[in-house]
TORMI-776796 format. One record per residue (C-alpha): z negated, x, y; residue in one letter; residue number from 1. Coordinates in nm, 4 decimals, padded with zeros to 6 digits, always signed. Layout:
<lozas>
Z,X,Y,aa,i
Z,X,Y,A,NUM
...
</lozas>
This chain:
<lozas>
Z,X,Y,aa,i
-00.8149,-00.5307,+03.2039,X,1
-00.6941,-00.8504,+03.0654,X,2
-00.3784,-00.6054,+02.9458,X,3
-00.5416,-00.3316,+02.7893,X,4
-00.7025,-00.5843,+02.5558,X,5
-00.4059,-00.7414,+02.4368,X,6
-00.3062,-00.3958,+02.3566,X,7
-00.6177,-00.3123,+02.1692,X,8
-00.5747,-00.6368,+01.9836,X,9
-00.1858,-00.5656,+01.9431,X,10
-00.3062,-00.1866,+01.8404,X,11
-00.5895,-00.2666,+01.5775,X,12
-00.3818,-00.5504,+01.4092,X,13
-00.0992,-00.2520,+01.3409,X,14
-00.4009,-00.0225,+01.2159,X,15
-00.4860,-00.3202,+00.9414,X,16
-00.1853,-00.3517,+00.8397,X,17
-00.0791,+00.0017,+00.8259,X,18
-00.3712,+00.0968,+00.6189,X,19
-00.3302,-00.2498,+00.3571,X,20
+00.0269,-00.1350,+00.3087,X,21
-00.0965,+00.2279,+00.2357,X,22
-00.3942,+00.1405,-00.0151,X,23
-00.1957,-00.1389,-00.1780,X,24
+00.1034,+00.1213,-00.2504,X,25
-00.1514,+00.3788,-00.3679,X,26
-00.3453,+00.1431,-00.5864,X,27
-00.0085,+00.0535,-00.7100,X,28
+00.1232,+00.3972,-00.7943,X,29
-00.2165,+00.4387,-00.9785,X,30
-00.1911,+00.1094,-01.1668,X,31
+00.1684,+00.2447,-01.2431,X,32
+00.0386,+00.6026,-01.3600,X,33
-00.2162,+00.4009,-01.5724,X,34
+00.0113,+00.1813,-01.7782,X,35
+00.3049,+00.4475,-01.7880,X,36
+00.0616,+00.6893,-01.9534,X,37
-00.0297,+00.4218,-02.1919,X,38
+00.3202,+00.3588,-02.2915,X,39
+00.6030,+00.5145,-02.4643,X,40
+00.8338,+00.6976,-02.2094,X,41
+01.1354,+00.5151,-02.3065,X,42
+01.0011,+00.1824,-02.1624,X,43
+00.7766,+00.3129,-01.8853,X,44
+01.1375,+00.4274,-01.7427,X,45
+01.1685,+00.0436,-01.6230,X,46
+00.8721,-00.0375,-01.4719,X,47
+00.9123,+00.0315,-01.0758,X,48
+00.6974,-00.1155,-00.7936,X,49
</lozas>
């Protein structure tokens, strides 16, 4: 019992993680879109995440 907790813990604390690193790379990419749209081409070329 005591074990299948700590793997619910372990499991959920993956989840959270998994999920920040997904939204924070989308937001990102969108962020990215935003100011490479609002740029000239030549210099948007340089700006990577």
């Amino acid at each position: 019992m005591v074990l299948q907790s700590h793997i619910g813990k372990h499991l959920q604390r993956h989840y959270q993680v998994f999920w920040t690193a997904l939204i924070d790379v989308f937001f990102k990419s969108l962020i990215l879109q935003k100011v490479n749209s609002a740029m000239p081409s030549r210099s948007a070329d340089k700006i990577r995440i």
